[in-house]
N, C-alpha and C positions, 0 to 999 in steps of 0.2 A: 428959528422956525424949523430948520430941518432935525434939531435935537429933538421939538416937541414932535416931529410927524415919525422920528421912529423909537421915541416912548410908545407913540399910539400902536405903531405897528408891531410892537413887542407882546402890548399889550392884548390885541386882537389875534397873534398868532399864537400866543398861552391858550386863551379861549377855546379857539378853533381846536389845539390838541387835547383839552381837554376833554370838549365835545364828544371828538371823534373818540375816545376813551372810552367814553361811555355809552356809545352808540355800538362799540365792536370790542371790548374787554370784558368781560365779564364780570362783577363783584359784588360782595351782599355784606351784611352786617352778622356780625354774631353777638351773641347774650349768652350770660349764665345767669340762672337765678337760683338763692338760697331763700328758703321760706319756711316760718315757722307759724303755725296757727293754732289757736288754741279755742273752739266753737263751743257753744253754750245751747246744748241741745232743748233749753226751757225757752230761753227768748228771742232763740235763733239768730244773735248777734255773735260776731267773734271778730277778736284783735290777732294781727299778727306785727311779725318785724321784716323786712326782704332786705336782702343786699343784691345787688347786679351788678354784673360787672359786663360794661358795654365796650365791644368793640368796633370803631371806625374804619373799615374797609373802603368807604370811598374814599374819589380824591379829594371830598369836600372839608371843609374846616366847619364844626356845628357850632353853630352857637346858643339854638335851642332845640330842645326836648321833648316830647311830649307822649304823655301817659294814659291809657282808656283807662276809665272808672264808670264799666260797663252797666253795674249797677244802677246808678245814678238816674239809668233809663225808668227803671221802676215806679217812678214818683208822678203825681198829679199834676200837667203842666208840662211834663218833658217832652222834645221833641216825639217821642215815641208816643207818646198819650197821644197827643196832638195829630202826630199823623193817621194813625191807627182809628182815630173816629173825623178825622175828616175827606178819607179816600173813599172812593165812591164804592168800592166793589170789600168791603173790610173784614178781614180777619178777623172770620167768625171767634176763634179761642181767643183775641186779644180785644177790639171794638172798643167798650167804655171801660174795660176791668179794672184798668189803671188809671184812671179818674178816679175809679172809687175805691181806690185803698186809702186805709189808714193808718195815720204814724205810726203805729204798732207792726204793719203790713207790706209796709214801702222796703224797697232794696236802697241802699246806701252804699257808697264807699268812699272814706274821708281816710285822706295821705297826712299822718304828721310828720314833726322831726326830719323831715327832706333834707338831705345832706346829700353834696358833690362832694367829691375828694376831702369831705369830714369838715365842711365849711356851708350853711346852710345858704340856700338860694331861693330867690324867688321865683313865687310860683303862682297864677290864679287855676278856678276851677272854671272851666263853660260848659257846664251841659254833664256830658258823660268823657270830656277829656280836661287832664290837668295838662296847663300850660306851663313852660319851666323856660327859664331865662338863667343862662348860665353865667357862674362870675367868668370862667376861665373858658374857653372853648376849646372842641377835643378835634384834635388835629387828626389829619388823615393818617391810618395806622397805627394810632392809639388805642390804649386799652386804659376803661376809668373804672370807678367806683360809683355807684350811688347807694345810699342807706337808707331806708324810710323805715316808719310805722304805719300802721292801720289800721281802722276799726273800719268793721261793715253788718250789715243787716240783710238776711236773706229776705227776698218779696216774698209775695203768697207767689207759688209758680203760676203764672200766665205764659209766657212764650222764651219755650226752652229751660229757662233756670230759673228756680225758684227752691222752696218746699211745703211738702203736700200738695203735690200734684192729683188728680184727678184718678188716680190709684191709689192714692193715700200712698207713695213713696216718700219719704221725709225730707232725702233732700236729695235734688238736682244742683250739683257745683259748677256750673259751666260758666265761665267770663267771669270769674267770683275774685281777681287779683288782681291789683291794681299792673297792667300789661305796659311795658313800654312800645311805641306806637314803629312802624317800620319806616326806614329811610331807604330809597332805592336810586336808579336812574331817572325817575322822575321826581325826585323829591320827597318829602313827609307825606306822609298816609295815613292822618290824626281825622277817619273820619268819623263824627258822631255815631254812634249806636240807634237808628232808627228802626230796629227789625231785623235788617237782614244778616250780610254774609261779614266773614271776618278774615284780618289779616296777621299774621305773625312773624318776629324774629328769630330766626335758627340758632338751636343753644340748647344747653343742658341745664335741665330742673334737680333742684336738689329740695325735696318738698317734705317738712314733718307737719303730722294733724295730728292734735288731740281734741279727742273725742270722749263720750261718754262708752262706757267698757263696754256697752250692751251693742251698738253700734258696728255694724260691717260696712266695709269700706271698699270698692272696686274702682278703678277708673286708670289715668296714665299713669306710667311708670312703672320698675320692679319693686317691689316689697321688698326690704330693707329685714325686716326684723320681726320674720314671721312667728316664731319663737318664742320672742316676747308676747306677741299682742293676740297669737295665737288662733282662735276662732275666727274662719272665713277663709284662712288658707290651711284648713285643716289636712291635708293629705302633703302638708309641706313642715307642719308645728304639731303643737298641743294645746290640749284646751287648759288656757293659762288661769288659775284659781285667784284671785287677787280681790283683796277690803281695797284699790282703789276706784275712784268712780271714774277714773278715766285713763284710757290708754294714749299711748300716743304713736300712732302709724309712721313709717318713715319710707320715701318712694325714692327712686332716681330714676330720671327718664333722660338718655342722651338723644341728641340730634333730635328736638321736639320743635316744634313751632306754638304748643298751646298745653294747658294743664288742664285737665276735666275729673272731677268723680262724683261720684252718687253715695250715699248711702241710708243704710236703716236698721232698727233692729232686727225686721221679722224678713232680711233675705237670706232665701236659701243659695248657696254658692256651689256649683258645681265647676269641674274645670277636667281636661285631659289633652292630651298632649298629640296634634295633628299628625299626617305621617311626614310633613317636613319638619317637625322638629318644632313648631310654635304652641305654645300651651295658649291654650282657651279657656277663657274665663265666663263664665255665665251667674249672674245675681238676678233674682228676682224676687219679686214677692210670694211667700207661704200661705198662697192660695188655689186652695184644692181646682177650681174652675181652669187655673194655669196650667198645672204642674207637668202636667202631658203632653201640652206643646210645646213647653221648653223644654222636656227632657228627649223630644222630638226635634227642635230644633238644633240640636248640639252635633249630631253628625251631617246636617246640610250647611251647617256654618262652615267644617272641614270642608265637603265638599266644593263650595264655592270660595275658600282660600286656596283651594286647590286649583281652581278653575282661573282665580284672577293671577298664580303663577305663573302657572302654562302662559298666559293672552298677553300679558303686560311685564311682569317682572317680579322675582322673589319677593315676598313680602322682608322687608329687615330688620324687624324686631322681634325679640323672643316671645312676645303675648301680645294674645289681644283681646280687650273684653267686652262683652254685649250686657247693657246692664237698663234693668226696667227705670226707665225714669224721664222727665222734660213731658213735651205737649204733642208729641209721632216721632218724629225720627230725627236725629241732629250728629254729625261725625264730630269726633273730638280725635287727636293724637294717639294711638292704641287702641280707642274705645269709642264705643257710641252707647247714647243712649235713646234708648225704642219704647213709647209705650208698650206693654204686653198684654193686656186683653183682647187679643184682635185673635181671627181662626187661625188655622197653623199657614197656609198657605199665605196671606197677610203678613204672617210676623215671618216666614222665612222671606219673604216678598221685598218687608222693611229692613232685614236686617242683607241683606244682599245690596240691597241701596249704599245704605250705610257702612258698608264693610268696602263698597269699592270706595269708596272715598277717602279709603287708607294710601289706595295707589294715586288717585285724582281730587288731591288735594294736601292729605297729609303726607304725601312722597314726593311727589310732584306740587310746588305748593303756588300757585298761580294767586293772584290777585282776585280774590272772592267779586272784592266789592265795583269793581271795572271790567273784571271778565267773569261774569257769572257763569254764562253759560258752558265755560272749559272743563269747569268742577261739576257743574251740576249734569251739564248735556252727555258729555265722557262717561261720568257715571251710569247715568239713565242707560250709552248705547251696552256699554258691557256688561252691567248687572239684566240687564232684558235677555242680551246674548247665555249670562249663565243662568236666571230662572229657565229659560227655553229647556237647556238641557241638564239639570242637576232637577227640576222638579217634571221633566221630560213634559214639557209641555208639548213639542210636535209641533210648533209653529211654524209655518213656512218663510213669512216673513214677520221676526219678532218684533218689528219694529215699528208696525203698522197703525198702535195707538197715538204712539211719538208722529207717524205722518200725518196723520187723519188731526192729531192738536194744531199743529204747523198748517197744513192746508186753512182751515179755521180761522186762527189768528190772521194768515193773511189774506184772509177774504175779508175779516173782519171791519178795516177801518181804525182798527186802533193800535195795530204792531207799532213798533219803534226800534230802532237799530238797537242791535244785539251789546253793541259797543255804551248804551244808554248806561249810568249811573245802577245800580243796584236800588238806590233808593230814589231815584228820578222815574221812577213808572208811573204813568196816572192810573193803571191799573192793576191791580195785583194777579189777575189771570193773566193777563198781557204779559206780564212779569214769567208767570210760570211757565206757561205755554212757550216763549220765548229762550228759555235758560234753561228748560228742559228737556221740553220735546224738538226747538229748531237744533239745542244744540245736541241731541242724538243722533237729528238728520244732518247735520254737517262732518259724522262721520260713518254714517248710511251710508253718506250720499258717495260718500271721498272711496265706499268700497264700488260704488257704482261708476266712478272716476278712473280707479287706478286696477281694481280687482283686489278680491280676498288676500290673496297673496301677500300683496303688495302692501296691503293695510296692517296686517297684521305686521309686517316688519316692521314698519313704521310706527306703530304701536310700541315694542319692541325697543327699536331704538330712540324713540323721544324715551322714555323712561331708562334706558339707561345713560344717555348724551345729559336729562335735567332733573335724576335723582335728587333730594336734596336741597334741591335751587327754588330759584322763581320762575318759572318759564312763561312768556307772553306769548299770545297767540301766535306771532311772527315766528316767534321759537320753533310753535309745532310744524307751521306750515312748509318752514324752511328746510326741517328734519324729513319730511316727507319729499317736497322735491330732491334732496340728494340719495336719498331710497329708489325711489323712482323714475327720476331723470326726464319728470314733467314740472313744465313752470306752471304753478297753481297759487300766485300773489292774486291774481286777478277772483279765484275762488274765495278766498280769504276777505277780502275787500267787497266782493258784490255779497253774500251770502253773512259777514258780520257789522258790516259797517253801513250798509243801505237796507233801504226794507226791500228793493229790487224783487221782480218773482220770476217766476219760469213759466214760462208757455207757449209750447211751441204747437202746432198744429198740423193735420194731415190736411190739404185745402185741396187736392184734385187729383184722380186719379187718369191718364189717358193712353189708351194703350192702341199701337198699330201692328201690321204684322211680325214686323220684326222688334220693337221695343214699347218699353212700358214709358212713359214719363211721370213720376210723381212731384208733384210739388208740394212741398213742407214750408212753414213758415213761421218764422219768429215771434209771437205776437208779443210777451215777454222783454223784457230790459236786462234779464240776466241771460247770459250766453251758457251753452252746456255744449259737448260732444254730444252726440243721438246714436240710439242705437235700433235699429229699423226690423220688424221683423214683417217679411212680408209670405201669406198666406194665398196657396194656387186651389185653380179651383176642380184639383185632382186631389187634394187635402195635403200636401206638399208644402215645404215651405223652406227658405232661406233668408237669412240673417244679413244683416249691410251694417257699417259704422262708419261714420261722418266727424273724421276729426274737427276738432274744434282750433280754428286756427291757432289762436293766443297763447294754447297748450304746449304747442309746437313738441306734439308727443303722439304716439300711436299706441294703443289701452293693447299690450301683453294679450294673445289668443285674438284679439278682435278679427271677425271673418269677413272676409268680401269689403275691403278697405277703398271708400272712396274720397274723393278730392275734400281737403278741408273745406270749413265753413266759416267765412272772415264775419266776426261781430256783425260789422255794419250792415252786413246784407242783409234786408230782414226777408229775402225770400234764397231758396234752393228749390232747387230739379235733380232729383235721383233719375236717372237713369238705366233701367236696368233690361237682361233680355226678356222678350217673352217667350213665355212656355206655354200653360194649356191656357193661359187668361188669372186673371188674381183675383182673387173673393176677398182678400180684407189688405187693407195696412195698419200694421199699429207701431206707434212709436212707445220705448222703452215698455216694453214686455217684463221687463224681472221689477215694473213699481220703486224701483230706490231712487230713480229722478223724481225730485219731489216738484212734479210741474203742478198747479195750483188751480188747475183746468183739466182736467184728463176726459172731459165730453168730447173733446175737438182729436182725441190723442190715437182715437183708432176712426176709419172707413173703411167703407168695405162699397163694392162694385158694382 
């Protein structure tokens, strides 16, 4: 009996260290992948072969696998079809499109010759992932082999990747390889492709394309073998004269999470070399109606690479390129691609979007499809912050569309924690409004919290503490309290995990000879610090801040510092002296508390 009770106890205390391993060690997976493709610009089918080579960083032992075959979404019947015409608010570009393609029209990707360690495995297909059941399992700190082939068929474009898009760009390459799926501290992350966001393994692409000779090529990676293939990176080769009908492209892109390119015959390629040293690449289409905003666009792209240096952190790759293609705007590894017909303000608008998403997503590589709003909200706050001033808009608060979405949603009745599924939204505005504009205000707000200052270091240092990595909300939030030296779990929690709102209230003004007493009141389930400005009635005024007890922190400059404010109270009494008499009170004066009520937010006397 006591042998079996400390087998169990052996076996319970392995666990437990494991655990904690994985709760306070940091570790990720790495991949390499070799890919050779050979596309068939007539039937827009192509075969290629990949080798990867997977490495085991957890402490886990795997014993299966599993691969997106993103494509797959494209077909009549797939989850994506499915969804897409049975959600209630639907995706005007996508809706019935993909119900009615046909075999000729549908996106495919079928894995042959699957081989582990040169010893073929089984595998089925579900949907848009291969499932894979290994003979041998890859032990922690292992480095394997897998081999495959592949045939695929590009869809007609509907949403993100396709060809002949709605420009008549040929082809959008985006999720076009058969990807293997990510293993983290939570487990596989093999989730279906229903629409939205995406997740990747950190590792270097070693990617060759053949294509038809007439064909330009932009997207991740450096160009290998400009020389050769010549036309498109012309101010680096020559225009190469060649009887064959096909070239073949060669890329290497390190330290990527995702492969993306576009291409076509009729883009015109422009490129030059920012003042930090990153060359820019620009592809479009050889359409006179364009040609002036994209050749307008090319120095506000610098300037806004310039801008997300300064704010966040060196961009770390030597290019990066904007290329006309997909259904608006979509980030890929080095590159996005943007429809281009839109007016200049528009396309420098999308590609500002798109371009922060180099730092807030492809640097910083966060769980898309769990934390939408880190990638998309991050980007919204800082590309708002650099249109403000690279298109000198003079806004006073840039942020104010992102607040006016946010207030909406939660008056609306149909929010849902920020923490919701990607693909669990009943609504698709709910969805945007949510991951874009709440999560812009959740770092509005944290400058309303901490101060400019403060944020911006903490900016700053998240980007250099989870270059590279996968950082979870917790990550950021954590990185900011040690910036700081404010506890801000309880922010975190009430603003992404509840729908909770803010609303606090001016409820009474009462003044005697010698003092004023105001009472404010919580009417709101989310707690804030308040910042009071109160107005005399000689036009005079002074400022008050009410820490917020929980914070156990006092906000840098704050003036005329009163007794904290514990959660539960749901009333307070400011206290202050009088002077000629007060004509107004208003709570938070600078708008970046996003309280959801702001009729109750000012009185006056």
């Amino acid at each position: 009996m006591k042998s079996r009770f400390f087998a169990l106890f052996i076996v319970l205390f392995c666990v437990s260290i494991l655990t904690a391993q994985n709760n306070t060690a940091y570790w990720q997976q790495h991949i390499d992948y070799e890919m050779e493709v050979d596309m068939d610009v007539e039937t827009f089918q192509y075969t290629g072969k990949q080798t990867i080579k997977y490495t085991n960083n957890s402490p886990d032992e795997l014993n299966r696998v599993f691969i997106h075959l993103y494509f797959n979404a494209f077909q009549p019947g797939s989850e994506m079809d499915v969804r897409s015409q049975s959600i209630q608010d639907a995706d005007p570009r996508v809706g019935s499109r993909i119900g009615n393609l046909k075999p000729e029209e549908i996106g495919y990707l079928k894995v042959k010759n699957l081989k582990h360690r040169n010893k073929k495995v089984e595998s089925k297909v579900a949907g848009t992932v291969l499932e894979i059941t290994l003979n041998e399992p890859i032990a922690p700190g292992e480095t394997t082999e897998f081999d495959l082939k592949f045939e695929g068929q590009v869809p007609n474009q509907i949403r993100r990747s396709g060809r002949n898009n709605a420009e008549g760009v040929a082809l959008s390459m985006t999720q076009w390889y058969p990807k293997m799926a990510e293993y983290d501290f939570e487990g596989w992350h093999a989730d279906p492709y229903i629409g939205r966001e995406f997740q990747g393994v950190w590792g270097d692409f070693d990617v060759k394309i053949k294509i038809d000779k007439d064909y330009v090529i932009g997207g991740t990676g450096y160009l290998q073998n400009p020389n050769k293939i010549g036309h498109g990176y012309q101010d680096e080769g020559v225009q190469v004269k060649t009887k064959r009908k096909k070239l073949t492209w060669h890329f290497i892109a390190p330290m990527v999470h995702d492969f993306a390119w576009g291409a076509d015959p009729d883009f015109i390629h422009d490129s030059f070399t920012a003042k930090d040293g990153t060359k820019l690449h620009f592809f479009y289409k050889d359409n006179p109606e364009i040609i002036e905003n994209w050749k307008n666009l090319q120095p506000k792209t610098e300037d806004l690479l310039l801008f997300f240096n300064k704010h966040i952190g060196q961009y770390p790759y030597k290019q990066y390129s904007v290329i006309q293609g997909g259904d608006g705007g979509m980030e890929y590894a080095m590159c996005t691609l943007i429809t281009g017909e839109r007016s200049f303000g528009s396309l420098v608008g999308v590609t500002a979007h798109e371009l922060a998403h180099s730092w807030f997503q492809h640097v910083l590589a966060t769980n898309e499809a769990k934390h939408e709003w880190m990638d998309e909200g991050m980007t919204t706050y800082i590309s708002s912050l650099a249109m403000n001033e690279v298109m000198n808009q003079k806004s006073e608060n840039p942020f104010a569309r992102s607040y006016g979405s946010y207030v909406g949603l939660a008056n609306s009745g149909y929010e849902q924690p920020q923490t919701t599924h990607a693909d669990r939204w009943e609504f698709n505005a709910a969805y945007g409004a949510s991951a874009y504009s709440k999560g812009a205000v959740f770092l509005a707000q944290l400058e309303y919290l901490l101060g400019e200052e403060l944020l911006q270091e903490t900016l700053k240092e998240y980007f250099n503490m989870w270059k590279m990595k996968h950082p979870t909300p917790n990550d950021f939030i954590r990185v900011a309290e040690k910036v700081s030296g404010a506890q801000l779990n309880w922010y975190l929690t009430d603003w992404t995990q509840t729908t909770n709102t803010i609303d606090y209230a001016v409820e009474n003004i009462e003044e005697t000879d010698e003092t004023t007493k105001i009472t404010l009141k919580r009417l709101g389930l989310m707690p804030m610090p308040l910042e009071i400005l109160v107005t005399y009635q000689d036009g005079s005024s002074e400022e008050y801040y009410i820490p917020l007890r929980m914070m156990r922190w006092i906000k840098p400059k704050a003036k005329n510092v009163q007794d904290d404010w514990a959660w539960a109270y749901p009333d307070y009494t400011l206290t202050i002296p009088s002077k000629t008499g007060v004509q107004k009170v208003e709570i938070d004066p600078s708008n970046l508390m996003a309280d959801v009520k702001r009729d109750n937010n000012t009185k006056k006397k």
